[in-house]
VEXLOGU-393956 format. One line per field, with one value per residue: residue number from 0; residue in three letters; x, y, z of N, C-alpha, C in turn. Coordinates in steps of 0.02 Angstrom, whole numbers, plus 50000, padded with zeros to 5 digits. Atoms other than C-alpha are relative to their C-alpha. Last residue first. Example, Ala and Ser with C-alpha at 12.3 -4.5 7.8 and 13.67 -1.06 7.14 Angstrom:
2
resi	c(1/0)
resn	c(ser/ala)
n_u	c(49958/50045)
n_v	c(49941/49941)
n_w	c(49997/50000)
ca_u	c(50684/50615)
ca_v	c(49947/49775)
ca_w	c(50357/50390)
c_u	c(49961/50045)
c_v	c(50055/50060)
c_w	c(50037/50000)
END
This chain:
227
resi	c(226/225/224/223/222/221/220/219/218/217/216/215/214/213/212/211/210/209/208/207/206/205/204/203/202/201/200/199/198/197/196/195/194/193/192/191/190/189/188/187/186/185/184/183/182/181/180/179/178/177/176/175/174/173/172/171/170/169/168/167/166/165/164/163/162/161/160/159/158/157/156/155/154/153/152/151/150/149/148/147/146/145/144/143/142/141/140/139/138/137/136/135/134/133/132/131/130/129/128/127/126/125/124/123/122/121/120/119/118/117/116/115/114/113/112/111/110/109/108/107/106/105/104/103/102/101/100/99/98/97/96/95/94/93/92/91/90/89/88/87/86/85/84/83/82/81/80/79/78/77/76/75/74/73/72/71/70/69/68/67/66/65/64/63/62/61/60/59/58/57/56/55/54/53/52/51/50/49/48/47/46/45/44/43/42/41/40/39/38/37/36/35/34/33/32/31/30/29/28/27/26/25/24/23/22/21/20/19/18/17/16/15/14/13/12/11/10/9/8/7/6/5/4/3/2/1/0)
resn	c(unk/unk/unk/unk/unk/unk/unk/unk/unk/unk/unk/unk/unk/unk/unk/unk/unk/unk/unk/unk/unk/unk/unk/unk/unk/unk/unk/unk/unk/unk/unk/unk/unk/unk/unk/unk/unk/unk/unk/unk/unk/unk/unk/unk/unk/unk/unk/unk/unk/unk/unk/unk/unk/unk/unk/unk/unk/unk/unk/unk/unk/unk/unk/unk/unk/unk/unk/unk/unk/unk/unk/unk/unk/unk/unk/unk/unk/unk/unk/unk/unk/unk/unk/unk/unk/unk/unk/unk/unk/unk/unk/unk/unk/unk/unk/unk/unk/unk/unk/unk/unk/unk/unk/unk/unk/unk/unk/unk/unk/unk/unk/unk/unk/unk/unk/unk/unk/unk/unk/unk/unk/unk/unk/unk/unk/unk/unk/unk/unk/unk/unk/unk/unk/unk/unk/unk/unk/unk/unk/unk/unk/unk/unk/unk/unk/unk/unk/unk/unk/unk/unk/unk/unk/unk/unk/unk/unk/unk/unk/unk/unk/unk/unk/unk/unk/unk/unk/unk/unk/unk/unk/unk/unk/unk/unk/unk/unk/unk/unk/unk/unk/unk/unk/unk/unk/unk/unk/unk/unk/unk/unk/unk/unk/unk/unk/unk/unk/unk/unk/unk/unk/unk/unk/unk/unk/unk/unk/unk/unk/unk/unk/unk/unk/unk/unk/unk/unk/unk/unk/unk/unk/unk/unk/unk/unk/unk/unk)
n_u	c(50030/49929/49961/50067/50016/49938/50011/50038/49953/49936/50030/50036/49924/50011/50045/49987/49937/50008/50069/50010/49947/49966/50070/49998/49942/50021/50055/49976/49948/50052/50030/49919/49994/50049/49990/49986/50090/50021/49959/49994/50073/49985/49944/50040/50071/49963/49972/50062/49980/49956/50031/50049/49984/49959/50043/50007/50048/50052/50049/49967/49932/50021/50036/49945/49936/50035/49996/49938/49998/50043/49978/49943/50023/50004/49934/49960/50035/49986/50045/50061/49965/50042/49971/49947/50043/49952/49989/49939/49990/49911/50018/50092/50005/50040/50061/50051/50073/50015/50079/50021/50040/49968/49930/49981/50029/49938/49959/50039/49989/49930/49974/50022/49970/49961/50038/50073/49972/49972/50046/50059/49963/50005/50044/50023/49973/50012/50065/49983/49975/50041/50049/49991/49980/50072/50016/49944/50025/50050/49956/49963/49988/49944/49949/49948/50016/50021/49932/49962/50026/50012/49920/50016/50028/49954/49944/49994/49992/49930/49977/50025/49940/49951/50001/49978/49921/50003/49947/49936/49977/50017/49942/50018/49990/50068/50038/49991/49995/50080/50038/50003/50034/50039/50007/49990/50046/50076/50000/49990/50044/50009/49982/50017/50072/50046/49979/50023/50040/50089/50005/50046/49988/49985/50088/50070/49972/49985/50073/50003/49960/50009/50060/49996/49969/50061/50062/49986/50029/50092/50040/49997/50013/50071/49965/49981/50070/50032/49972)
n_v	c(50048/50023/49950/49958/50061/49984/49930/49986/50067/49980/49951/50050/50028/49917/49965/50044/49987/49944/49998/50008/49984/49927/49970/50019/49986/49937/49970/50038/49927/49956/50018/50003/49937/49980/50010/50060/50044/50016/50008/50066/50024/49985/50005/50078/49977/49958/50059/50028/49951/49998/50062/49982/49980/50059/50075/49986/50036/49956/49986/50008/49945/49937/49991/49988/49946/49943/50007/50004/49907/49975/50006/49943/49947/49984/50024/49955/49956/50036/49929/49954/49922/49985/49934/50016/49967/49988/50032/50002/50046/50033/50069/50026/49988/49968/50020/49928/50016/49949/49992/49939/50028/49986/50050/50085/49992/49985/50032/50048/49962/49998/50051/50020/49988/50024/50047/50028/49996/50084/50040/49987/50047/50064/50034/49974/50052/50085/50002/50028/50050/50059/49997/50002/50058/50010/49998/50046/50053/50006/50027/49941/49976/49980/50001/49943/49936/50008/49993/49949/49959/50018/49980/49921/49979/50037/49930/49931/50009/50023/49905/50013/50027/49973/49953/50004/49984/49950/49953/49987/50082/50030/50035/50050/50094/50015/49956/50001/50053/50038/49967/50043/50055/49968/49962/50058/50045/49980/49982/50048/50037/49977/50020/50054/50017/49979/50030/50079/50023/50007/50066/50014/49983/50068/50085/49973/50016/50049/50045/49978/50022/50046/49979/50013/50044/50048/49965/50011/50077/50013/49972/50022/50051/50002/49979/50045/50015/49985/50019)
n_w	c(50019/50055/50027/50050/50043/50051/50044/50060/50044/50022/50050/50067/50050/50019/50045/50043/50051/50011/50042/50081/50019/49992/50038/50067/50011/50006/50044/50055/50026/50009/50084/50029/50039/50030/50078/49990/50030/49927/49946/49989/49945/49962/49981/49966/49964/49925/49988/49951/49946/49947/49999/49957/49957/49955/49982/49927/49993/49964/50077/50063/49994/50008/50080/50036/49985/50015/50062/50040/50019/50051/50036/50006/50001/50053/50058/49997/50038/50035/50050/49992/50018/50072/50020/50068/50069/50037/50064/50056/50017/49987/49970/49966/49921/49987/49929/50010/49985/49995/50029/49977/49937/49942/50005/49978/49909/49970/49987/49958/49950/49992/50006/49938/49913/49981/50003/49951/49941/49989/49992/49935/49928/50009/49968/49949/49966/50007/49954/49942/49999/49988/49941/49922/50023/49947/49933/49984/50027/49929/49927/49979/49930/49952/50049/50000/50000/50073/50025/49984/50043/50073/50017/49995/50063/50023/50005/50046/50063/50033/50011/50068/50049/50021/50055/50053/50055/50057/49974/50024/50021/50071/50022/50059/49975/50007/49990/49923/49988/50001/49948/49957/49980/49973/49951/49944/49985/49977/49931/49964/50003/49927/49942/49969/49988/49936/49941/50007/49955/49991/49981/49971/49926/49951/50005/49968/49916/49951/49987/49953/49943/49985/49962/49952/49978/50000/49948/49927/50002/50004/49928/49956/50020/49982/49941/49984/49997/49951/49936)
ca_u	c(49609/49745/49609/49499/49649/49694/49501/49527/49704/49656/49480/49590/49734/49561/49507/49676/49698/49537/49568/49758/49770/49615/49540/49697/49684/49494/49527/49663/49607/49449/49565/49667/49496/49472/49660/49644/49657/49826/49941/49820/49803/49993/49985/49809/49897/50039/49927/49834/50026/50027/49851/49894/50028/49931/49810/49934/50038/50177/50259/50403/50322/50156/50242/50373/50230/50125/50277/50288/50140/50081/50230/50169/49985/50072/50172/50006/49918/50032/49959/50080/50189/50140/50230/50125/50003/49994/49860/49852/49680/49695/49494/49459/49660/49679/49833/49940/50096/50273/50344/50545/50636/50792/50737/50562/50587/50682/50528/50393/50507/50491/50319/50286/50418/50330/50166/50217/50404/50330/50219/50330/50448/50319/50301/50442/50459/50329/50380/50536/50445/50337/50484/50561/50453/50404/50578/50585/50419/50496/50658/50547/50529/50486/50396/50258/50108/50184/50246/50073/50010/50108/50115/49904/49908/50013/49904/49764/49841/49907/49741/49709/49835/49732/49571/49637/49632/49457/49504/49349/49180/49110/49122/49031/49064/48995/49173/49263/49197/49146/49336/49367/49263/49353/49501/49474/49377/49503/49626/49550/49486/49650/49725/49629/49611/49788/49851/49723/49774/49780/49947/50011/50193/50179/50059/50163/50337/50259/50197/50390/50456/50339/50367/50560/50542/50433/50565/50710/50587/50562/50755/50809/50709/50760/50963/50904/50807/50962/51077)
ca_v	c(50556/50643/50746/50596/50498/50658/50653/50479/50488/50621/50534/50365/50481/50562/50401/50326/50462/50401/50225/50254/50375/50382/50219/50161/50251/50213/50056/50022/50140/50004/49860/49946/49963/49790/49767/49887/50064/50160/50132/50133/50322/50346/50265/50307/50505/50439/50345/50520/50615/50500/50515/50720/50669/50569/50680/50826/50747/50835/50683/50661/50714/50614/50447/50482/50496/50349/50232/50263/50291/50113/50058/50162/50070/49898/49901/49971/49821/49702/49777/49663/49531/49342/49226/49063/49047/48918/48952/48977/48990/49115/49121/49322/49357/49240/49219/49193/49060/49053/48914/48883/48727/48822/48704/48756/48955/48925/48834/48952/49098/48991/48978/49159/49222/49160/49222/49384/49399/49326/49475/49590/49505/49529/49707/49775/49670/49761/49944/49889/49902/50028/50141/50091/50093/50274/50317/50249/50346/50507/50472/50460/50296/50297/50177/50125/50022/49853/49921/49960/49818/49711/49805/49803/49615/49571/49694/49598/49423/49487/49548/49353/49354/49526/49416/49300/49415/49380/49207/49107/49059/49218/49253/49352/49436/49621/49715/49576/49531/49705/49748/49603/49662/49849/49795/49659/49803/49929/49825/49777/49933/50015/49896/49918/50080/50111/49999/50059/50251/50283/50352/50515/50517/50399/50521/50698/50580/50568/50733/50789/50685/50753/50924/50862/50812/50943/51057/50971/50959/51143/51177/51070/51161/51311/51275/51201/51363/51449/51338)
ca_w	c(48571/48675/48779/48802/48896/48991/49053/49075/49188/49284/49330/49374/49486/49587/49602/49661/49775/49866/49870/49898/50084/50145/50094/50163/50334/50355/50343/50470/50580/50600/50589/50751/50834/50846/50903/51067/51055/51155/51023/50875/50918/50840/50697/50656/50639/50562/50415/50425/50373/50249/50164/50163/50057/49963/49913/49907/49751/49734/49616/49738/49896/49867/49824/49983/50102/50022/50010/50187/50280/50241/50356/50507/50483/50471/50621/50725/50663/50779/50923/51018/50924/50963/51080/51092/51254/51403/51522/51678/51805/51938/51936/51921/51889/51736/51707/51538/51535/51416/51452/51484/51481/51379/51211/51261/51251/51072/51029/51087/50976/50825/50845/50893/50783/50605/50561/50620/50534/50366/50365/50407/50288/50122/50211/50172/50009/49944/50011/49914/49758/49788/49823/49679/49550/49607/49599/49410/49358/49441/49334/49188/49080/48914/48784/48909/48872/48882/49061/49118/49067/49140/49298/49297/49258/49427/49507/49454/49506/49686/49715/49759/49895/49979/49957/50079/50182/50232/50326/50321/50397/50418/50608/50700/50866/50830/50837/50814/50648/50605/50615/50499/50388/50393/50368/50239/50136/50149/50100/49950/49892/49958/49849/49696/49696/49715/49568/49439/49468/49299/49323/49242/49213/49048/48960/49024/48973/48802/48762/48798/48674/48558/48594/48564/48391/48325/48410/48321/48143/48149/48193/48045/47938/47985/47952/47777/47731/47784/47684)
c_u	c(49991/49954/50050/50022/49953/50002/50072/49983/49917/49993/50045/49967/49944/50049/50013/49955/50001/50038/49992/49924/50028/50077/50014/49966/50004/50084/49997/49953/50014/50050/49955/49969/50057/50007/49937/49996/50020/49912/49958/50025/49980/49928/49995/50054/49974/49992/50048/50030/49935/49975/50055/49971/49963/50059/50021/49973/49950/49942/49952/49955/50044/50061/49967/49932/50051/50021/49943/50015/50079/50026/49983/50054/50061/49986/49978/50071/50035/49962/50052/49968/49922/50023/49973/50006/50082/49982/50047/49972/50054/50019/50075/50023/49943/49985/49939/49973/49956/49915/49996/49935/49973/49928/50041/50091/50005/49991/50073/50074/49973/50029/50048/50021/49964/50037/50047/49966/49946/50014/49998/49965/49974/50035/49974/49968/50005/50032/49965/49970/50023/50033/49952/49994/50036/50000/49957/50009/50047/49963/49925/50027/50028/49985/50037/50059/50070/49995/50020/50079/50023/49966/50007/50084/50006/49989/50027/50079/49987/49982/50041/49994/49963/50051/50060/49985/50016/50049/49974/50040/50068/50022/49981/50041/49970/50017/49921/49966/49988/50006/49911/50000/50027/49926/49943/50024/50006/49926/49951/50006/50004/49927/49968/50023/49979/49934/49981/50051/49972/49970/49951/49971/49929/50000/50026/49987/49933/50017/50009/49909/49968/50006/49968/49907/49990/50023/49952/49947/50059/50020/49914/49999/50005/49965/49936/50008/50013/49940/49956)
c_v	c(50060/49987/49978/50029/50038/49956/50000/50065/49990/49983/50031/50084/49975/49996/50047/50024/49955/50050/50067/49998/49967/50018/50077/50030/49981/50030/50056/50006/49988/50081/50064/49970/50011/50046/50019/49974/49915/49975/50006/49995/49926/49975/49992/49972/49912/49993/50013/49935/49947/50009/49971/49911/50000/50023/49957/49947/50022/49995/50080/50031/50003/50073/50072/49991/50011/50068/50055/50012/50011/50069/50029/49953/50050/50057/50024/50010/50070/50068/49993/50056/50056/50079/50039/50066/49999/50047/50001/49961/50033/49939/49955/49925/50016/50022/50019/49964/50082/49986/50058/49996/50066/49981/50032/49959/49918/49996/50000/49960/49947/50034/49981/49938/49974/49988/49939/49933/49978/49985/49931/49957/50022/49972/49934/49960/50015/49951/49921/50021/49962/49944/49949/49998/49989/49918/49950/49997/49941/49929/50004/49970/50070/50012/50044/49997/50048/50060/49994/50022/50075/50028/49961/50013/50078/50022/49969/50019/50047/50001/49981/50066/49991/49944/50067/50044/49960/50005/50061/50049/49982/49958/49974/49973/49967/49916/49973/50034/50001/49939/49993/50033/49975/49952/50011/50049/49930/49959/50024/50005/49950/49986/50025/49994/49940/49994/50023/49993/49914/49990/49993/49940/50001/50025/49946/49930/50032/49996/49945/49980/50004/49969/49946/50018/49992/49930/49978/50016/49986/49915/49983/50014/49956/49947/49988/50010/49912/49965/50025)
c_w	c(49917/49953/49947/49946/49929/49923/49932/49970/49929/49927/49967/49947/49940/49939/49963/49941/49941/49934/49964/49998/49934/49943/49990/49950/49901/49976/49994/49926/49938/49973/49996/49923/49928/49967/49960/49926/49994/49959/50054/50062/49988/50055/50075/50034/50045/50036/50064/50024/50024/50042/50047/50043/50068/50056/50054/50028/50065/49989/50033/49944/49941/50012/50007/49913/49929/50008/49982/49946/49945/50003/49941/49935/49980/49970/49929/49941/49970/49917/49924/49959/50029/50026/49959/49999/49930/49934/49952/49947/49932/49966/50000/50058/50028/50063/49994/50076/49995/50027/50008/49964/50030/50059/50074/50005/50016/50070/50031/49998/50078/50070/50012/50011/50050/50066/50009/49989/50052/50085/50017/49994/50065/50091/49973/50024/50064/50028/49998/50052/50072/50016/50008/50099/50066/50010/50015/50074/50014/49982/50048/50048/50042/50058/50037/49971/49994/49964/49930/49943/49968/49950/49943/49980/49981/49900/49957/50010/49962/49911/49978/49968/49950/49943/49969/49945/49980/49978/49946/50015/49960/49960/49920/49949/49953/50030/50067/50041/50072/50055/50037/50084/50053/50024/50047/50063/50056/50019/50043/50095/50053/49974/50055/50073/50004/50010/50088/50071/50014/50054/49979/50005/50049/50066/50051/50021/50010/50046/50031/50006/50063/50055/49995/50040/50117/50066/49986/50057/50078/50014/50028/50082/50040/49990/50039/50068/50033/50010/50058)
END
């Protein structure tokens, strides 16, 4: 009975140091989803700062390359999830958070490429224009409602999901990647839009590129270490 008693103590404590290997493997990221984005981002930030910057124009919209990101990531959470046999609660947060950081700024995005239009027409149906002056040659021009410093919005959204991902997982990286997203935040407000792609970069890059690296080397050393 005793050797039975011990027995099933050795194979409860094999049991759970398993267990407990697995949540480690699934709690560390590889990083893949932040290095792409603040790749991406980062890069249509900081081109289309150039753009305005310098006055050149490269014959298309750069962000589209954010809706063609879409199909990695789309591969990366499929992978991901294939991969993983348990979910922690910090692995269920983080899900969260991203998540409705995504739809966040799906309707920010809808909201700006939408209100001016819609906002022109409501003004017409009460026989109302919206004009601009110029006060050199006092010549008007009609313009279409559009959201000021517009940039700003997205900067103090990015601090969001980065904030709460480095406070949950104590993460300093990204903490620290917050608090800068803040930071641009705040000195967007008195910089004109140019600059505002130029925070805009440097913010991201700051706050996933970076963290993403440091999440990928993590993530192969730990990779090694299991092997």
């Amino acid at each position: 009975m005793q050797n039975e008693h011990q027995l099933t103590e050795a194979e409860s404590l094999q049991i759970i140091t398993e267990m407990i290997g697995k949540v480690k493997s699934h709690f560390h990221e590889s990083g893949s989803g932040a290095i792409l984005w603040g790749s991406v981002i980062g890069f249509c930030s900081l081109m289309s700062f150039l753009q305005l910057y310098f006055h050149f124009n490269i014959g298309f919209d750069i962000w589209i390359l954010s809706l063609i990101a879409i199909i990695p990531q789309l591969f990366i959470v499929w992978n991901n999830r294939r991969k993983r046999t348990i979910e922690t609660y910090s692995e269920a947060s983080m899900n969260a958070v991203w998540s409705t950081f995504a739809l966040v700024l799906f309707g920010l995005i809808l909201y700006l490429n939408l209100i001016g239009n819609i906002s022109k027409q409501l003004m017409l149906n009460e026989q109302q224009l919206l004009l601009i002056k110029n006060t050199q040659t006092g010549e008007l021009k009609e313009i279409v409602p559009f959201v000021l410093s517009s940039n700003s919005l997205f900067l103090l959204i990015y601090a969001f999901p980065t904030l709460a991902t480095g406070f949950i997982r104590k993460f300093k990286p990204m903490i620290l990647g917050g608090i800068l997203c803040m930071l641009c935040f705040v000195a967007s407000l008195f910089l004109n839009t140019t600059f505002d792609f130029l925070l805009q970069a440097i913010a991201v890059i700051v706050s996933w590129l970076i963290p993403g690296l440091i999440l990928r080397n993590r993530y192969v050393k730990q990779q090694m270490g299991n092997v």
